[in-house]
VOTISE-113046 format. One record per residue (C-alpha): chain; x, y, z; residue number from 1. Coordinates in steps of 0.05 Angstrom, whole numbers, always signed. Each point is the difference from the previous one (the first is absolute). Example, Ala and Ser with C-alpha at 12.3 -4.5 7.8 and 13.67 -1.06 7.14 Angstrom:
<rs>
<mol:A | east:+246 | north:-90 | up:+156 | seq:1>
<mol:A | east:+27 | north:+69 | up:-13 | seq:2>
</rs>
This chain:
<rs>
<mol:A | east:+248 | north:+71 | up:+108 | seq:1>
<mol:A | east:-20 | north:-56 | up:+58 | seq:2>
<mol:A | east:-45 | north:+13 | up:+56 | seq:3>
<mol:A | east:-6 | north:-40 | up:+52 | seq:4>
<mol:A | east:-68 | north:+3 | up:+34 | seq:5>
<mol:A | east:-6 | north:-19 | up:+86 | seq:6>
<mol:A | east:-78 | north:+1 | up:+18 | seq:7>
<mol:A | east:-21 | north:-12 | up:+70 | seq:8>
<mol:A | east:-72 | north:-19 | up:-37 | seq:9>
<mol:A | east:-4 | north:-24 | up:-69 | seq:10>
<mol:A | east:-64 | north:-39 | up:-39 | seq:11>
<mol:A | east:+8 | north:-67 | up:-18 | seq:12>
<mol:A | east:-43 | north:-22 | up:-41 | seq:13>
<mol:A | east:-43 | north:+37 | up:-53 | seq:14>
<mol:A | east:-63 | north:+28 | up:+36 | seq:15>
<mol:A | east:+38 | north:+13 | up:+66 | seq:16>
<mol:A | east:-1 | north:+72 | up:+22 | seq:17>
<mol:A | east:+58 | north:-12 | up:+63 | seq:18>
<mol:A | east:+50 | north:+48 | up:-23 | seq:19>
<mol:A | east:-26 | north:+21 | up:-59 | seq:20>
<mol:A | east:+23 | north:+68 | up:-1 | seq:21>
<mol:A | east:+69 | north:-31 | up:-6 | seq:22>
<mol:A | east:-16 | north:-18 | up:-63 | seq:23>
<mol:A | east:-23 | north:+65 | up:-23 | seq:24>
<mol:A | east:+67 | north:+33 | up:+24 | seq:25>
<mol:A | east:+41 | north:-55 | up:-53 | seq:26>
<mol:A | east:-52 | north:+13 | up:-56 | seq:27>
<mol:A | east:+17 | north:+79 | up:+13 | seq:28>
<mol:A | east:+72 | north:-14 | up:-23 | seq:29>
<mol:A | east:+7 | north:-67 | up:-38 | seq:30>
<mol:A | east:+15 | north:+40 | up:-59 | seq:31>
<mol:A | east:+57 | north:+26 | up:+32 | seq:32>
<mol:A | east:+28 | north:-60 | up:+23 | seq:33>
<mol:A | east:+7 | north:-83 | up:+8 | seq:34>
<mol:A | east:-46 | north:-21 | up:+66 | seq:35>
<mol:A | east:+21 | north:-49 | up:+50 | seq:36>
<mol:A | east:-48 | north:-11 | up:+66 | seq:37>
<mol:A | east:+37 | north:-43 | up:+55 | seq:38>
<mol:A | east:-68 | north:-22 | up:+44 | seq:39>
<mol:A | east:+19 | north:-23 | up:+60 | seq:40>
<mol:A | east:-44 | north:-42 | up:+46 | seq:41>
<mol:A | east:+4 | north:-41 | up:+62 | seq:42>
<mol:A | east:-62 | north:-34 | up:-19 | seq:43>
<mol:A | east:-25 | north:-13 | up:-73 | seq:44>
<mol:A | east:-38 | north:-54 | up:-41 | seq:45>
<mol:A | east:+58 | north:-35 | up:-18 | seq:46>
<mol:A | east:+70 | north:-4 | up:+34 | seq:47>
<mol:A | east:+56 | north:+29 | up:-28 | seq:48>
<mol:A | east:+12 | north:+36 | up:-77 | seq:49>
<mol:A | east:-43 | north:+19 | up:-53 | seq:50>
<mol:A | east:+12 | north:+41 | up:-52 | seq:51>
<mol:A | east:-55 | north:+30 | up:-40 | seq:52>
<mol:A | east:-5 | north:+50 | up:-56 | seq:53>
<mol:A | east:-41 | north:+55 | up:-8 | seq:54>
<mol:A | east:+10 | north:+31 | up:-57 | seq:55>
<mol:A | east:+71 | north:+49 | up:+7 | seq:56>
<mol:A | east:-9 | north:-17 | up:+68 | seq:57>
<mol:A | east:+43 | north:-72 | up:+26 | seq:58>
<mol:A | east:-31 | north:-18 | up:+73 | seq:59>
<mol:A | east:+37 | north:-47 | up:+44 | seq:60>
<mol:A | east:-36 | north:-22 | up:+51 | seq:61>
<mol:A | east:+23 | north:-30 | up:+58 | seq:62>
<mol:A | east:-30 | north:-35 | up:+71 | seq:63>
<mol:A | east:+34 | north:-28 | up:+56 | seq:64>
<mol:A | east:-59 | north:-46 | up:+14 | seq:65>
<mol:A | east:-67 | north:-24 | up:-35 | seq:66>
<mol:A | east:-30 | north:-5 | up:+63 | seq:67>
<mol:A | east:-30 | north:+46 | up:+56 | seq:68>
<mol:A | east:+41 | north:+30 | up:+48 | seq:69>
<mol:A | east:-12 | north:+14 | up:+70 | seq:70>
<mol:A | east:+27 | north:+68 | up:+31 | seq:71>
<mol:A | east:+57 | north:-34 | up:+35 | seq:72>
<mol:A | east:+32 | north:-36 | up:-57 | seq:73>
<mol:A | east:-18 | north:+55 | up:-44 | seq:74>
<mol:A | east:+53 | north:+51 | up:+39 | seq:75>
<mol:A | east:+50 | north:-55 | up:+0 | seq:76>
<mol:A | east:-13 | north:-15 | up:-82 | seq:77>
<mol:A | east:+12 | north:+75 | up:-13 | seq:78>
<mol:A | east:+77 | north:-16 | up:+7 | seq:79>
<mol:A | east:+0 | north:-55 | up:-52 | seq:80>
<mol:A | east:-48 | north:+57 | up:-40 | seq:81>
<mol:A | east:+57 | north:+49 | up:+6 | seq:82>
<mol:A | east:+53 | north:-59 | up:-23 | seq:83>
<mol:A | east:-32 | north:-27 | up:-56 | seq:84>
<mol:A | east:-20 | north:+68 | up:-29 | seq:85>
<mol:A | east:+72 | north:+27 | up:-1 | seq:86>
<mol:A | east:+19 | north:-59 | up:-35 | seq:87>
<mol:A | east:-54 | north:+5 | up:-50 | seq:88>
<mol:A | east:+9 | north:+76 | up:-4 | seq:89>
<mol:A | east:+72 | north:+4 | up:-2 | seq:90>
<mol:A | east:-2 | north:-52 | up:-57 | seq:91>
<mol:A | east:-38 | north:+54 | up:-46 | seq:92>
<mol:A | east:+56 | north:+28 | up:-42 | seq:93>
<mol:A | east:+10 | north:+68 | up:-49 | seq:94>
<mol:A | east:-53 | north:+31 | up:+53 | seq:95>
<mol:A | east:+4 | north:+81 | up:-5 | seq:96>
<mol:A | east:-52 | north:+11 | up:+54 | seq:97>
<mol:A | east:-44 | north:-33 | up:+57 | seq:98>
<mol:A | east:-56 | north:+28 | up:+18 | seq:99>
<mol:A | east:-41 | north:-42 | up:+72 | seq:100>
<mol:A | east:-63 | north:+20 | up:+15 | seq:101>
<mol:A | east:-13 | north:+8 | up:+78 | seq:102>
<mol:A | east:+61 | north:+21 | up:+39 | seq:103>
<mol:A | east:+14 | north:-54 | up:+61 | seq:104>
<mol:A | east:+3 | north:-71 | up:-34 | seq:105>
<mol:A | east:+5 | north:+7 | up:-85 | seq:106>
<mol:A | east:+39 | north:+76 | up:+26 | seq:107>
<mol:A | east:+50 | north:-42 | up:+41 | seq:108>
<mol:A | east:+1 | north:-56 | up:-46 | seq:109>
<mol:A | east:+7 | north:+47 | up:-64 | seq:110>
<mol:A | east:+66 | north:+36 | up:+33 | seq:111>
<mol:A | east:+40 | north:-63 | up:+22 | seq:112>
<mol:A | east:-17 | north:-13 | up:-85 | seq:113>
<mol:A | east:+20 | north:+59 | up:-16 | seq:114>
<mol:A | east:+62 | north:+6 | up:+36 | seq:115>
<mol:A | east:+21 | north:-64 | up:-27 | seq:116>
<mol:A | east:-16 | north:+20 | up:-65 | seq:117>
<mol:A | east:+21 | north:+70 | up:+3 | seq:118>
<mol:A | east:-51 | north:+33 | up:-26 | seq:119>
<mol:A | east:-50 | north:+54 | up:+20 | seq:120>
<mol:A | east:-63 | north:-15 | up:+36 | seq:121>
<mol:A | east:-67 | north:+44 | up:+8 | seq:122>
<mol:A | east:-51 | north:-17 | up:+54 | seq:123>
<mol:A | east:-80 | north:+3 | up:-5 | seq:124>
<mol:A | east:-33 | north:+14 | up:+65 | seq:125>
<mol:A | east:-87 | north:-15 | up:-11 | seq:126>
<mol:A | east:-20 | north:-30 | up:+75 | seq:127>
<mol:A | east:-24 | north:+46 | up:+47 | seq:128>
<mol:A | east:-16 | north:+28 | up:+47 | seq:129>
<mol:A | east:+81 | north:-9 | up:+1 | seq:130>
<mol:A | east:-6 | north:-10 | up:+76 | seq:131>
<mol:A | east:-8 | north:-68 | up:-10 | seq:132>
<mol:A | east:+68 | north:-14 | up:-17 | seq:133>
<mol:A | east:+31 | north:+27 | up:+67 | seq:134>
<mol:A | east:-45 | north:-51 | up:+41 | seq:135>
<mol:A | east:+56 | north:-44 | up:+10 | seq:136>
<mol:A | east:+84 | north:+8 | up:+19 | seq:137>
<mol:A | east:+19 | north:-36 | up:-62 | seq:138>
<mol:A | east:-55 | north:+26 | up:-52 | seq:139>
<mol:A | east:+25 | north:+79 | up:+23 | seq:140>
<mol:A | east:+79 | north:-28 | up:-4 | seq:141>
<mol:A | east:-23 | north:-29 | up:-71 | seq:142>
<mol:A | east:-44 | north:+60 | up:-23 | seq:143>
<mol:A | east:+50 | north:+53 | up:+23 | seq:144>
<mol:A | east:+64 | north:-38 | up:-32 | seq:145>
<mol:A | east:-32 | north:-9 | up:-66 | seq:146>
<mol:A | east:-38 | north:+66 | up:-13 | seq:147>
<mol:A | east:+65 | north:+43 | up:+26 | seq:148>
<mol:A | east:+48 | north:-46 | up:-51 | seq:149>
<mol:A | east:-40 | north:-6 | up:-62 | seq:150>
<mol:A | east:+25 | north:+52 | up:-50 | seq:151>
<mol:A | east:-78 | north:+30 | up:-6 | seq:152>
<mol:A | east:-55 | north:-14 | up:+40 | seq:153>
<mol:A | east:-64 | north:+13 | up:-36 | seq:154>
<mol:A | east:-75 | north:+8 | up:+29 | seq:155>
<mol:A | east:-63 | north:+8 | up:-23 | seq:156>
<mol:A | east:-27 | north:+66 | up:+36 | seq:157>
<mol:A | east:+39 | north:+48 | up:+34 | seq:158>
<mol:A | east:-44 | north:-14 | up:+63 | seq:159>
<mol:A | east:+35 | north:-67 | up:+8 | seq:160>
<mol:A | east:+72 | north:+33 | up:-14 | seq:161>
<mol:A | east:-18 | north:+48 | up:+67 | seq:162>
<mol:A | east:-23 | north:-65 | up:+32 | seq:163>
<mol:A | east:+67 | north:-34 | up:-15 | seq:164>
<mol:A | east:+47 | north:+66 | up:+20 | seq:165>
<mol:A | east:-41 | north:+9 | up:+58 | seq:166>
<mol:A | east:+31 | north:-69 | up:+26 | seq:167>
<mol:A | east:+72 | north:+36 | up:-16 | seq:168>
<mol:A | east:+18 | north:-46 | up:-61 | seq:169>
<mol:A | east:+38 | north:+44 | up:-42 | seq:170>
<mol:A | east:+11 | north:-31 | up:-75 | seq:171>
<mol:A | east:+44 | north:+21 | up:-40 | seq:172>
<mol:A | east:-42 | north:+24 | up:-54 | seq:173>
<mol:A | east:-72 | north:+0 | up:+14 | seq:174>
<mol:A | east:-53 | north:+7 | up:-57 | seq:175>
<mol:A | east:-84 | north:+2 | up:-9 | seq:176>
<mol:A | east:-15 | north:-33 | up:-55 | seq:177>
<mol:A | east:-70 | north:-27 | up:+17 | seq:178>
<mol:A | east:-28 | north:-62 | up:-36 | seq:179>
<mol:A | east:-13 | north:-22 | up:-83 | seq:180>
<mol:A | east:-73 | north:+1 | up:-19 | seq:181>
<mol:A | east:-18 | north:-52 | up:-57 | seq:182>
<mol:A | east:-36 | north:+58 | up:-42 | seq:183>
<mol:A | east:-21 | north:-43 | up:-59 | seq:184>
<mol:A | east:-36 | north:-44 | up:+46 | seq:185>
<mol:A | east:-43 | north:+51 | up:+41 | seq:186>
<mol:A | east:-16 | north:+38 | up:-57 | seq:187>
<mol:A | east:-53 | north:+51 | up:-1 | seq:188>
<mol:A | east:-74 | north:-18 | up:-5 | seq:189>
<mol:A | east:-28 | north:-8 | up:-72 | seq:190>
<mol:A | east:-73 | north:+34 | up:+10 | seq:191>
<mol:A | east:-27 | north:+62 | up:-25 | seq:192>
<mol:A | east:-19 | north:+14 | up:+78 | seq:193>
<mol:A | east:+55 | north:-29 | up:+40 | seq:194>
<mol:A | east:-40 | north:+17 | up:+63 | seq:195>
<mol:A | east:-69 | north:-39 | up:-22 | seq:196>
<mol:A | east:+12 | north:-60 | up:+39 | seq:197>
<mol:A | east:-17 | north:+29 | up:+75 | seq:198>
<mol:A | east:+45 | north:-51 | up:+29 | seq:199>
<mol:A | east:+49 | north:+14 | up:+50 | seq:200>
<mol:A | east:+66 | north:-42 | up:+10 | seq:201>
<mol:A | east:+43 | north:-27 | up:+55 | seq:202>
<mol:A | east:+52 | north:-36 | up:-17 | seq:203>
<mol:A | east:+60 | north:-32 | up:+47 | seq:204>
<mol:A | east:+15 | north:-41 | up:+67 | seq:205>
<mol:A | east:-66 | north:-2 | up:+44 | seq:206>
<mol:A | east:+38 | north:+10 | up:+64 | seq:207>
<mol:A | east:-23 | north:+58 | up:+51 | seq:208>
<mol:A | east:+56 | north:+47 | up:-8 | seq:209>
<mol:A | east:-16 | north:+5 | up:-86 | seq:210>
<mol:A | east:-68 | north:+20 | up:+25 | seq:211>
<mol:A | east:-49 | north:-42 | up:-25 | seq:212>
<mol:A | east:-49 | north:-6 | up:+55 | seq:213>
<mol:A | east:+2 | north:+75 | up:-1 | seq:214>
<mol:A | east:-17 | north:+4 | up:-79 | seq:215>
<mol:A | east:-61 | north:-47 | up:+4 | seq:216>
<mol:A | east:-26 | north:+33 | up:+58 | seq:217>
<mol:A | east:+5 | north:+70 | up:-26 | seq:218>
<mol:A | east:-28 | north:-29 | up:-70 | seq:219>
<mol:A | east:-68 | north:-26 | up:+53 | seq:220>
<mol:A | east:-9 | north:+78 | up:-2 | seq:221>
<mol:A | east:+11 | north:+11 | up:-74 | seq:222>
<mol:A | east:-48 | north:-60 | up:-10 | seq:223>
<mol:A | east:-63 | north:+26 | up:+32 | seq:224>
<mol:A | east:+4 | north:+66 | up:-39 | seq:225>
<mol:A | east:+31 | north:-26 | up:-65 | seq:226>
<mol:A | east:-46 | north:-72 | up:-18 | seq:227>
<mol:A | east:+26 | north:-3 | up:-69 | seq:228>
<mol:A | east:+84 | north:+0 | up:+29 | seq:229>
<mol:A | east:+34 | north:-63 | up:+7 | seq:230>
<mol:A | east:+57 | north:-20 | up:+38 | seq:231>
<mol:A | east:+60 | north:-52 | up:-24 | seq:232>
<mol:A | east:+56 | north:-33 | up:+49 | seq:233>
<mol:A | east:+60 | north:-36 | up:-32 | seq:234>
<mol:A | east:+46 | north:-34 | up:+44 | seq:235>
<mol:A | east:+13 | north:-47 | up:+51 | seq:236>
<mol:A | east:+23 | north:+10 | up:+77 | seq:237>
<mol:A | east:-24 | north:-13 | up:+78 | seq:238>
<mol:A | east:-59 | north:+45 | up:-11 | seq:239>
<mol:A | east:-36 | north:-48 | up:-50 | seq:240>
<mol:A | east:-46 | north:-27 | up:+38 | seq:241>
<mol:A | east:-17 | north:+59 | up:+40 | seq:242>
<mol:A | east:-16 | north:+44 | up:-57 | seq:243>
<mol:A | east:-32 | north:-56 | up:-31 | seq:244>
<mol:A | east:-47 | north:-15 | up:+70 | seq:245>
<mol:A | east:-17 | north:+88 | up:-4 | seq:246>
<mol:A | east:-23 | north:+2 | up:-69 | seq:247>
<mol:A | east:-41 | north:-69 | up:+4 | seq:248>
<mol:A | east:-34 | north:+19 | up:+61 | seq:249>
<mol:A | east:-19 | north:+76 | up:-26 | seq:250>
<mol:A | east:-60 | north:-2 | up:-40 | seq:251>
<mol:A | east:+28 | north:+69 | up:-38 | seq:252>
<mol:A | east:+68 | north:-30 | up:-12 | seq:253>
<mol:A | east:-23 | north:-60 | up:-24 | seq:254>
<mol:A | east:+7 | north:-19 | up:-75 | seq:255>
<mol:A | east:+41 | north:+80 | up:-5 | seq:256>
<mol:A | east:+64 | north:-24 | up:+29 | seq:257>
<mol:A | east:+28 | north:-55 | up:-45 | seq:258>
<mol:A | east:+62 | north:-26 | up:+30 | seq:259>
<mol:A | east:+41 | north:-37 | up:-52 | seq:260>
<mol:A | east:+56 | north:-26 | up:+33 | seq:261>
<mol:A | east:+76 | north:-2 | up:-24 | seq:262>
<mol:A | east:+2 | north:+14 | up:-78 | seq:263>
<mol:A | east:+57 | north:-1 | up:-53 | seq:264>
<mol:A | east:+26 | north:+66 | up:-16 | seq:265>
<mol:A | east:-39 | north:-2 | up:-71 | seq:266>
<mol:A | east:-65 | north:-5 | up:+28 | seq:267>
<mol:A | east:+8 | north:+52 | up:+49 | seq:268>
<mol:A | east:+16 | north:+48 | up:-51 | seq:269>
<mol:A | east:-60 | north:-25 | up:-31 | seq:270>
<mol:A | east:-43 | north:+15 | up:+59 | seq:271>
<mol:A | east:+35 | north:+64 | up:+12 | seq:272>
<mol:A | east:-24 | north:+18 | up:-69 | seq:273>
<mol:A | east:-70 | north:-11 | up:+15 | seq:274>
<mol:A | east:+5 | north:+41 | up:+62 | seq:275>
<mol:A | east:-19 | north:+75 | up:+11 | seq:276>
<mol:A | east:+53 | north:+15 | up:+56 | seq:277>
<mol:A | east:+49 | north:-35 | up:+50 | seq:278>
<mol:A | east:-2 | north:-7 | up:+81 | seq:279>
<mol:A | east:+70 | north:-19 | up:+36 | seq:280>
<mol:A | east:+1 | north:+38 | up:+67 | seq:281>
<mol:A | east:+56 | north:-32 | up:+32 | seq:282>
<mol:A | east:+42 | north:+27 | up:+57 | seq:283>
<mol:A | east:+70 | north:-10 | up:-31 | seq:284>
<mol:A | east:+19 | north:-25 | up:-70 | seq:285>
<mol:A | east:+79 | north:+4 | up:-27 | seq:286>
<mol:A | east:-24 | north:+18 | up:-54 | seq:287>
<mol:A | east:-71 | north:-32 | up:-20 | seq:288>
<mol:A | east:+0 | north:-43 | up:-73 | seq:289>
<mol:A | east:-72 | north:-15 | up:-1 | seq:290>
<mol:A | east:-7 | north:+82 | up:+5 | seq:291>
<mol:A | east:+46 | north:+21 | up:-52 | seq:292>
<mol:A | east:-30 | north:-66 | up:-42 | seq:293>
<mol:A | east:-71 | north:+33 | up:+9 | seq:294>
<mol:A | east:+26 | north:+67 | up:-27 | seq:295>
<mol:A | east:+34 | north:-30 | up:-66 | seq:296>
<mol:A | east:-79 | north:-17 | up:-14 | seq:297>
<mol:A | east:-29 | north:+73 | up:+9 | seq:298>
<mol:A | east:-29 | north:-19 | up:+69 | seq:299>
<mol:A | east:-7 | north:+63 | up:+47 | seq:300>
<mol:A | east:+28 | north:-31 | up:+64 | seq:301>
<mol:A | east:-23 | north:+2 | up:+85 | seq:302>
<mol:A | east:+57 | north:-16 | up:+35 | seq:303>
<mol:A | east:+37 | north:+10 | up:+66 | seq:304>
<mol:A | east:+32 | north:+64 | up:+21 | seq:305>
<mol:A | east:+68 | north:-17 | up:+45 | seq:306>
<mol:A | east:+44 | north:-41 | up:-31 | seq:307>
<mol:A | east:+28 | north:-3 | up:-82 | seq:308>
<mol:A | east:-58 | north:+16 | up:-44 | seq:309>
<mol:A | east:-7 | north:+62 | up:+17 | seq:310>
<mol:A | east:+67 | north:+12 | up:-37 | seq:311>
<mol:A | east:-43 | north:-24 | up:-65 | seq:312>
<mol:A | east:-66 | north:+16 | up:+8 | seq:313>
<mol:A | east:-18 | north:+69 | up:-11 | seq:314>
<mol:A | east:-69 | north:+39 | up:+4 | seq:315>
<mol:A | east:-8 | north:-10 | up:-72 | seq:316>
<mol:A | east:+10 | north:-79 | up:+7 | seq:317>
<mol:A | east:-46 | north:-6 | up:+55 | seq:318>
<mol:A | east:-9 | north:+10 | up:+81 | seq:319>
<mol:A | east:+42 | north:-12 | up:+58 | seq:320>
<mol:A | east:-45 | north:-17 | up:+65 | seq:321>
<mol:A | east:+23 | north:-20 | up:+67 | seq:322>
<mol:A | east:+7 | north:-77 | up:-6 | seq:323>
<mol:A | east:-34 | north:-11 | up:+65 | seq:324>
<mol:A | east:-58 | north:+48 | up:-1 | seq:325>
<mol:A | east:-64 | north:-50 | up:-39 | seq:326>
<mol:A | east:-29 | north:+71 | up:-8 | seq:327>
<mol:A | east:+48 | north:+32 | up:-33 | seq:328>
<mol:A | east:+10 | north:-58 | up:-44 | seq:329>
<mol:A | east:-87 | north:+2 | up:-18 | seq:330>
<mol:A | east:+8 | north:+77 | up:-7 | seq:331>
<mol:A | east:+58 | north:-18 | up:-53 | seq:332>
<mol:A | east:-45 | north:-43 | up:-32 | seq:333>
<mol:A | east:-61 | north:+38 | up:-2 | seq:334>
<mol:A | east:+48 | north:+58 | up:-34 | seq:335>
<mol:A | east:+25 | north:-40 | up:-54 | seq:336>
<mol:A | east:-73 | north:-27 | up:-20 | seq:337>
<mol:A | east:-27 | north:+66 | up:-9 | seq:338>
<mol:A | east:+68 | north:+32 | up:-32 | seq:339>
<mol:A | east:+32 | north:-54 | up:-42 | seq:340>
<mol:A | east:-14 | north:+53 | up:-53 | seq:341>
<mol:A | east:+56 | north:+37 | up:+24 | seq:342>
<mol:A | east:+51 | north:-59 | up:-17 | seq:343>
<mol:A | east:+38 | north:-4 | up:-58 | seq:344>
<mol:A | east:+15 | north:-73 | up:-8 | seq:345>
<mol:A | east:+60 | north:+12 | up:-57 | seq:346>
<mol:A | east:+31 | north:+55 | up:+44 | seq:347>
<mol:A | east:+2 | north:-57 | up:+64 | seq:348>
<mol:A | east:+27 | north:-51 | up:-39 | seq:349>
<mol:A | east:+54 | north:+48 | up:-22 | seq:350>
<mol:A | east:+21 | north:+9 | up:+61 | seq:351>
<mol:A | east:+21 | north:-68 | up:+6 | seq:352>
<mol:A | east:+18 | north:-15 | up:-67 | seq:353>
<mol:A | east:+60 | north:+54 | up:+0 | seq:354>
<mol:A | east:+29 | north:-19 | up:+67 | seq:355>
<mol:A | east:-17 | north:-68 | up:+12 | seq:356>
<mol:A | east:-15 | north:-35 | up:-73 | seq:357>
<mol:A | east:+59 | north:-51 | up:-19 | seq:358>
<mol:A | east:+27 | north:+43 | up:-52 | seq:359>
<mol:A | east:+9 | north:+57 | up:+45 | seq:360>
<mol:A | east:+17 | north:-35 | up:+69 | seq:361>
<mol:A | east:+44 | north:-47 | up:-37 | seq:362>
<mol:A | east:+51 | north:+49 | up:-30 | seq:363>
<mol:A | east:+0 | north:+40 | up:+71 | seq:364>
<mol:A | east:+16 | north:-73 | up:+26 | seq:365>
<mol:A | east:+58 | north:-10 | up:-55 | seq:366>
<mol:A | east:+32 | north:+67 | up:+10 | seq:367>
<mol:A | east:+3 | north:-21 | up:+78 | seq:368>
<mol:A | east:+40 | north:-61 | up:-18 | seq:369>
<mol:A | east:+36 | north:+31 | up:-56 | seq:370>
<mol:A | east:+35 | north:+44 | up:+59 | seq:371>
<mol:A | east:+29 | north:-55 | up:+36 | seq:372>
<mol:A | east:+23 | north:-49 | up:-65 | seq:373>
</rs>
């Protein structure tokens, strides 16, 4: 069968982790069918289409410009977006099923396809916190005409399905699936004492909300009592150069907070291997990647308390702290250093593995489609 594929993000080239996780979601069900990704741009290296393959999976990709675009002309270039990606779309033939991921542009442009076409379409929410798409008239016109048409609107945590009923969009068929984890490439760790390391991990955006300031702060506590504990940051984000200014002007964070910047996704599941456990306090996730990711290695997790992981993370996974109280996130850490006995690593991979792994997410993801062909 043919799948056509709408991502709002989508990687384009090799190393780049921008829309990634769209990626995993093909890879979950390639075996089940032939892959085409429509990638529509305004602006883009190069003007106009190219097609690429990956594998089972044909990418066309397509920009209305190769050059920057200021705000103006951008809302004005979303028209020709909308034209030229029905064309391409509605060009696509023997499709059985479109699936867009993000509901108010690739949703929008994925029905007028599908209409055309005739054939069923499915919906992927991710963004949150879904307020953000009832800023303006024409993004809640957009959001609420796509997600109430689509044949099946599917989310990754049930806390963003409340968010989008709360707004009074009402679906037609409205299903949690949460997101694919690659489980073959955050593997568990291969040492006799997967806990020897004494190095904790934070890995994702550094923006305020995620929590990082709050993490290396509470780890300044952890520091003075633990000397032989290390911190490691991975990512990128506004709060670079702050965190980077706190740790180089504090003697006892100095040289035990190693901030590493953005990393592919092999070597973080390298570093996550050499870690003990993993910090991600943030105030609201959609569902959390990096978190589940951490997991699939046997890492006993810290995260934040309000928002989706709580719908994953249980008390034998790990802790759930306020996201905005630095104590309670040092009091989570100071826990897992002097308990990590009490994790089974092979019990919190398996709780990703048999929900989230490809195998497993893929044929829930088949069977969704399968109801609609």
């Amino acid at each position: 069968m043919n799948l056509l594929v709408l991502p709002s993000l989508f990687p384009q080239y090799e190393d780049d982790i921008s829309g990634i996780f769209v990626m995993d979601y093909m890879k979950s069900v390639e075996k089940y069918f032939n892959i085409s990704v429509l990638d529509m741009k305004i602006a883009g290296e190069n003007k106009g289409l190219i097609v690429e393959d990956r594998g089972n999976i044909k990418v066309f990709h397509y920009a209305i410009s190769n050059k920057t675009v200021n705000k103006t002309l951008k809302k004005f270039l979303y028209l020709k977006w909308f034209h030229d990606g029905y064309k391409l779309g509605t060009r696509m033939k023997n499709l059985d099923i479109i699936h867009a991921h993000g509901s108010t542009l690739c949703g929008t442009l994925g029905l007028l396809i599908s209409r055309r076409l005739k054939v069923p379409i499915v919906i992927t929410e991710h963004s949150g916190p879904f307020s953000k798409h009832m800023g303006s008239m024409k993004s809640r016109v957009l959001t609420k005409y796509s997600l109430e048409s689509a044949d099946a609107v599917l989310t990754v945590s049930e806390d963003l399905k409340k968010q989008i009923l709360n707004y009074s969009i009402l679906p037609k068929k409205i299903i949690v699936t949460y997101n694919p984890v690659d489980v073959d490439m955050f593997h568990l760790q291969g040492k006799s004492d997967p806990f020897s390391e004494k190095k904790i991990i934070y890995v994702g955006r550094l923006e305020d909300y995620k929590g990082i300031v709050r993490v290396v702060e509470a780890f300044r506590g952890i520091a003075r009592v633990h000397p032989d504990w290390h911190l490691t940051i991975i990512g990128d984000g506004p709060e670079y150069e702050r965190v980077h200014r706190m740790i180089n002007e504090d003697r006892i964070l100095l040289g035990r907070v190693i901030m590493k910047g953005q990393m592919r996704k092999e070597s973080i599941a390298n570093e996550m291997r050499k870690s003990s456990f993993f910090v991600f306090p943030s105030e609201h996730e959609t569902f959390g990647i990096v978190i589940a990711e951490a997991m699939a290695t046997g890492l006993p997790v810290i995260v934040g308390n309000e928002t989706a992981p709580k719908e994953f993370v249980d008390e034998e996974a790990g802790l759930l702290v306020s996201p905005r109280d630095t104590a309670a996130i040092e009091n989570a850490m100071e826990y897992l250093i002097n308990n990590l006995a009490k994790y089974d690593p092979q019990r919190i991979r398996e709780k990703i593995v048999s929900r989230f792994g490809f195998d497993a997410f893929g044929q829930n993801l088949n069977a969704i489609y399968k109801e609609f062909i």
